[in-house]
C-alpha positions in Angstrom: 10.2 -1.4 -17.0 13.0 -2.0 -14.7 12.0 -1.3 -10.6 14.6 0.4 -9.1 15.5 -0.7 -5.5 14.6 2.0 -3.0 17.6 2.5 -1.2 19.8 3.6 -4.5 19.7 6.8 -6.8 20.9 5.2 -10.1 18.3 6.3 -13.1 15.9 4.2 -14.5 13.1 5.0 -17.0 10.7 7.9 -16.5 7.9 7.3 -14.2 5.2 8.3 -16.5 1.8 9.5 -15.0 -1.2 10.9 -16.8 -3.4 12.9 -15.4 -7.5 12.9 -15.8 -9.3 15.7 -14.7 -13.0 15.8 -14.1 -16.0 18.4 -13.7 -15.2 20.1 -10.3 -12.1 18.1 -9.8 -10.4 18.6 -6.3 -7.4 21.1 -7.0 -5.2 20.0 -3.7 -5.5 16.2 -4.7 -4.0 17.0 -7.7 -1.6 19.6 -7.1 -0.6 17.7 -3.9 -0.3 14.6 -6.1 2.1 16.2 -9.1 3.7 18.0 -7.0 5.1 15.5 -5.3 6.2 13.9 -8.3 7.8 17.2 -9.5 10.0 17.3 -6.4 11.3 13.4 -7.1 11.9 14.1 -10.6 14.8 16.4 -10.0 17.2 18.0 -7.3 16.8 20.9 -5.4 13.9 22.3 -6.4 14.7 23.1 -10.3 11.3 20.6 -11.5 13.4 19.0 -14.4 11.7 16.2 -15.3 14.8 14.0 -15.1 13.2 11.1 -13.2 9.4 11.6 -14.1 7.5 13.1 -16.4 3.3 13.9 -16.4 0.8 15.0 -18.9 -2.9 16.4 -17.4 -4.9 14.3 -20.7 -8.0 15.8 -22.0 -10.2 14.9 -24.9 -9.9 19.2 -25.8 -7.9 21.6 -24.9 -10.5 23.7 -23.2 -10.2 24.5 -19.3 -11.5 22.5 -16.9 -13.1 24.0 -13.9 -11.7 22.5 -10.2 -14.4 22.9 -7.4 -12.8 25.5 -5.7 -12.8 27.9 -8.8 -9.3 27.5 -10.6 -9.1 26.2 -14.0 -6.5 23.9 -15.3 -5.8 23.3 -19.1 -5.3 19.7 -20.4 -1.4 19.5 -21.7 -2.3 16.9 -24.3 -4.9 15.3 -26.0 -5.4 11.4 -25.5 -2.3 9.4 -26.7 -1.5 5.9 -26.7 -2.5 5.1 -22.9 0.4 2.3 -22.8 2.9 4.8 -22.7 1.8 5.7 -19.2 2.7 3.7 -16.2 -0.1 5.0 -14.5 -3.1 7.3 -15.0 -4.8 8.9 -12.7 -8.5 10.4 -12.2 -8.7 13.1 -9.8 -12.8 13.7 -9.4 -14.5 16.3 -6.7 -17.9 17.2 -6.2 -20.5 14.2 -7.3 -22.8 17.1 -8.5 -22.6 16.1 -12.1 -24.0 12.9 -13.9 -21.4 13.1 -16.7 -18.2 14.5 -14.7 -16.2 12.9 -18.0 -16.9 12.4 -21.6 -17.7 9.6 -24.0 -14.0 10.2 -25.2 -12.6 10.0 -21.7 -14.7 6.8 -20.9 -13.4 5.0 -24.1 -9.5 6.1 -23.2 -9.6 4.7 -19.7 -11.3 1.8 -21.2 -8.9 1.3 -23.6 -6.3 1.9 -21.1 -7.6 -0.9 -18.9 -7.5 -3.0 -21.5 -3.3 -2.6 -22.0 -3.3 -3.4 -18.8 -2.4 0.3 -17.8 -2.9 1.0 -14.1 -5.8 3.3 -12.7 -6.0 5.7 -10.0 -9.1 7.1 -8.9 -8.1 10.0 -6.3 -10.7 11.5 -4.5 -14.2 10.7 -5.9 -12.2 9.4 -9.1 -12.7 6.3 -7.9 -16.2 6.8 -8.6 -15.7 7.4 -11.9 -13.6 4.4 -12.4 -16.3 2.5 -10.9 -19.0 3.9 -12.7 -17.8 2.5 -16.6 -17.5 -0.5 -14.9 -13.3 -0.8 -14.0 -13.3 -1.0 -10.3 -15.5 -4.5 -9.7 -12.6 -6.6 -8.6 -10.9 -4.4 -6.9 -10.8 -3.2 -3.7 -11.9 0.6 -3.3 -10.7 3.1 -0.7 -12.7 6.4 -0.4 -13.5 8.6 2.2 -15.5 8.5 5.2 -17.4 11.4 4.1 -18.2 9.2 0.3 -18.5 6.0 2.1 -22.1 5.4 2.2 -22.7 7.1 -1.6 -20.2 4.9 -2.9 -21.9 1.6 -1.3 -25.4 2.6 -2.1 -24.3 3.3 -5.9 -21.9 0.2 -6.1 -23.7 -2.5 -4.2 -21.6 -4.8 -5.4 -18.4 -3.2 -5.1 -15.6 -4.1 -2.5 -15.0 -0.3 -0.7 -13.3 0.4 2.7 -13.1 3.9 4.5 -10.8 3.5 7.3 -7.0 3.4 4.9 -5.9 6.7 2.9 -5.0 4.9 -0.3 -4.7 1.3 -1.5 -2.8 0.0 -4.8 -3.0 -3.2 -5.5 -2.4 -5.2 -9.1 -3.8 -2.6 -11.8 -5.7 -0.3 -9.9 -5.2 2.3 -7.4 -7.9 4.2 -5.2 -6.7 7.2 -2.7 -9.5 9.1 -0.1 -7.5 12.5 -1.6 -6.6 15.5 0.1 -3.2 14.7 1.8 -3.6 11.5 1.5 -2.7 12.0 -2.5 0.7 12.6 -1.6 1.5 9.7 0.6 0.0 8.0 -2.4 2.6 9.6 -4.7 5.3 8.8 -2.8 4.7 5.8 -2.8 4.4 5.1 -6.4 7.7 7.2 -6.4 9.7 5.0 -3.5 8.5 2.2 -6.2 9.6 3.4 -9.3 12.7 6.0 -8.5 13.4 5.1 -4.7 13.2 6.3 -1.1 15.3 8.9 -1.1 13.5 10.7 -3.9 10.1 10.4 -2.4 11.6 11.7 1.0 12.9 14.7 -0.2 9.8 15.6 -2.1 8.1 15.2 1.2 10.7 17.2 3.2 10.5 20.0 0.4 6.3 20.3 1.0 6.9 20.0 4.5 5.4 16.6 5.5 7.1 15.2 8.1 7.0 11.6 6.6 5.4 9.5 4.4 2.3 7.9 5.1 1.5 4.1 4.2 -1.7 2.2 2.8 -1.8 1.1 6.1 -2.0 4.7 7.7 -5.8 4.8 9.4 -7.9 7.5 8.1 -7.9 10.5 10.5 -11.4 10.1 11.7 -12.7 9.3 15.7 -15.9 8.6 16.0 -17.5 9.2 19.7 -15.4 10.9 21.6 -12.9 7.7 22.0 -9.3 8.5 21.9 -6.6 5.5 21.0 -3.5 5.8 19.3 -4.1 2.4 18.3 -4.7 2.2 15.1 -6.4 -1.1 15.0 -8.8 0.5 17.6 -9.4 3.4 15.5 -10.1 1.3 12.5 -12.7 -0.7 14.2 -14.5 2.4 15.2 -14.7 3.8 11.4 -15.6 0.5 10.2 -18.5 0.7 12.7 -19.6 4.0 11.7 -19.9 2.9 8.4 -21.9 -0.5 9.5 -24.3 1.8 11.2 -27.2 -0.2 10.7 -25.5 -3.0 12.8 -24.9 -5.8 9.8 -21.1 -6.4 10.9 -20.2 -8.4 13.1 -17.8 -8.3 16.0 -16.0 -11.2 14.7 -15.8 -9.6 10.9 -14.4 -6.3 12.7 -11.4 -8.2 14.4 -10.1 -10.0 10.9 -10.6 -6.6 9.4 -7.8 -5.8 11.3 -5.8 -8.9 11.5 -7.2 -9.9 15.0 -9.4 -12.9 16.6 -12.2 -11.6 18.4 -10.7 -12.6 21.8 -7.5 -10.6 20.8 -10.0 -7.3 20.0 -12.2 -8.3 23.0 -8.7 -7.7 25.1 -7.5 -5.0 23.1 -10.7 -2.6 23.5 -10.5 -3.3 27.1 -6.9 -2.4 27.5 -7.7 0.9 25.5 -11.2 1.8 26.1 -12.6 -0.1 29.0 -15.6 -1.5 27.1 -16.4 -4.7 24.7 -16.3 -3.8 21.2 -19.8 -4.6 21.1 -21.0 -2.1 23.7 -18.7 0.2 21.9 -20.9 -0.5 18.7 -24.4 -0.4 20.4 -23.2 3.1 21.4 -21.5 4.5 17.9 -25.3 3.0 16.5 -26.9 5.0 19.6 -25.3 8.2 18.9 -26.4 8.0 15.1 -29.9 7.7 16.3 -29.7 10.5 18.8 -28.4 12.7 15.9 -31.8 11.7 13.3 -33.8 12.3 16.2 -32.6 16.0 16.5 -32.3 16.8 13.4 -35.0 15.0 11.9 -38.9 14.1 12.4 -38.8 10.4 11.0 -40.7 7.6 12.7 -39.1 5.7 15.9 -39.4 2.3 14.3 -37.9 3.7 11.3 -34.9 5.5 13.0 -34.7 2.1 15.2 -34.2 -0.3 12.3 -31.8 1.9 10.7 -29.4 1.5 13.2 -29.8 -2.2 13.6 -32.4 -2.8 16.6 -34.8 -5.2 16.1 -37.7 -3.0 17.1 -38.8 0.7 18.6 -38.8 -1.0 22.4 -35.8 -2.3 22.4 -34.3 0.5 20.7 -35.9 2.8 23.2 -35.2 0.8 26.2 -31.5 1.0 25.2 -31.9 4.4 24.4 -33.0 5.1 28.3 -30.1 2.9 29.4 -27.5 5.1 27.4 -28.9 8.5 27.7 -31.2 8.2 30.6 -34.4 9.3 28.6 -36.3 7.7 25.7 -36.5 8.8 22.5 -39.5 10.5 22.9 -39.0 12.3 26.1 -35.9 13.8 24.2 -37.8 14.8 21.2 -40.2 16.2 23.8 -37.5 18.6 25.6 -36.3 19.8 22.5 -40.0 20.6 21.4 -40.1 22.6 24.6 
């Protein structure tokens, strides 16, 4: 289809989206993420679907229950999947081993195939990555799915600290809000800037967020409005068992390591690596209060080497040991 350049209004084709729903889908991802779409189809507020058009795709026509309660009723039954530019999976809950069907496996399949792009929104990346569509790609959850989704997919390129990434034929987006920076951005692409603003405006975002927008997520108690600093600190939550290195943080946000070494002085007036000893720290402090498992086993699973050294730095940090704190709490 023909792009249209952002900064014009002339019409082009109908952005086409379908929509895939699963078991205990996330209702605000979605309705956040058509809605959007609605608004930049037409002007002032009369949803004419001048400028896009949607379909919520279903392999019946029965409801489909969203986590929060509200049902939503598939609009049409599977159709020729090339006829979409993109479709999108909007998951929720990971409660359920089948949150699609057979049928709904084979059309994305088949979609994939055509060479139709793929959203997963929310935990539909999951989904996607789960009939085996999301391998080469690079996959953007939450912070809250991170760990599920690299303990499931191994092998599996995923990243917690960006709202959304799109890149050649697949699309991945952490959901909530985030699913309508996402929107508008596939609508900046395909209808142009002015369309995706005034959807915004109309829903009362201020402005539109990019892929390069840092998930809102501090861990510690650190406060930066840099957001290279704040994407170091996610990524180190996430690499709580110490296995990145300070050198693999700083490319991870286009830095060397003397450049991050400089930066997280400027902002927090520490080393990045005394910041990660302490985000690993704070993770063991938590399992030790809220669990009863073994100091050598709390110890490796935050990347010391051993229960001394992990106490002694303990002490250092918190001015106890381990098992003098377990001891006070006891009491």
């Amino acid at each position: 289809m023909t792009i249209k350049p952002s900064d014009t209004n002339a019409p082009v084709d109908r952005l086409k989206i379908g929509f895939v729903l699963a078991k205990s889908f996330t209702l605000s991802a979605f309705s956040l993420f058509v809605d959007t779409l609605r608004l930049a189809s037409d002007e002032f507020d009369r949803s004419g679907r001048v400028l896009a058009d949607w379909e919520v795709l279903g392999s019946t026509r029965h409801l489909i229950m969203s986590s929060c309660g509200v049902k939503v009723a598939p609009t049409s039954d599977f159709v020729e999947p090339s006829q979409f530019h993109y479709i999108v999976v909007v998951g929720g809950l990971l409660n359920s081993d089948t949150p699609i069907d057979q049928d709904t496996v084979n059309f994305l399949k088949a979609a994939a195939a055509k060479n139709v792009r793929l959203i997963g929104v929310c935990t539909g990346s999951f989904i996607l990555a789960e009939i085996g569509l999301m391998k080469q790609h690079q996959t953007c959850v939450s912070w809250l799915h991170y760990q599920t989704f690299r303990d499931r997919f191994p092998d599996h390129q995923v990243r917690s600290d960006r709202i959304f990434n799109l890149d050649r034929t697949r699309g991945s987006c952490a959901g909530g809000s985030s699913a309508a920076d996402m929107a508008a951005s596939i609508v900046q692409r395909h209808i142009g800037h002015d369309a995706a603003r005034n959807a915004l405006e109309v829903l009362q975002i201020e402005r539109a967020r990019t892929a390069l927008e840092i998930q809102p997520r501090r861990p510690l108690s650190i406060e930066s409005e840099d957001p290279r600093i704040r994407a170091v600190l996610i990524m180190m939550d996430r690499h709580i068992e110490g296995t990145i290195t300070i050198p693999e943080l700083a490319r991870s946000v286009g830095l060397s390591r003397r450049q991050l070494e400089r930066l997280f002085l400027s902002e927090t007036r520490s080393t990045p690596a005394l910041v990660y000893r302490r985000v690993r720290l704070e993770r063991a402090k938590q399992v030790l209060l809220q669990s009863k498992a073994p100091l050598i086993e709390i110890a490796l699973d935050t990347g010391f080497e051993n229960a001394s050294h992990f106490s002694r730095a303990f002490k250092q940090t918190f001015g106890q040991t381990p098992t003098q704190l377990r001891a006070s709490m006891a009491d």
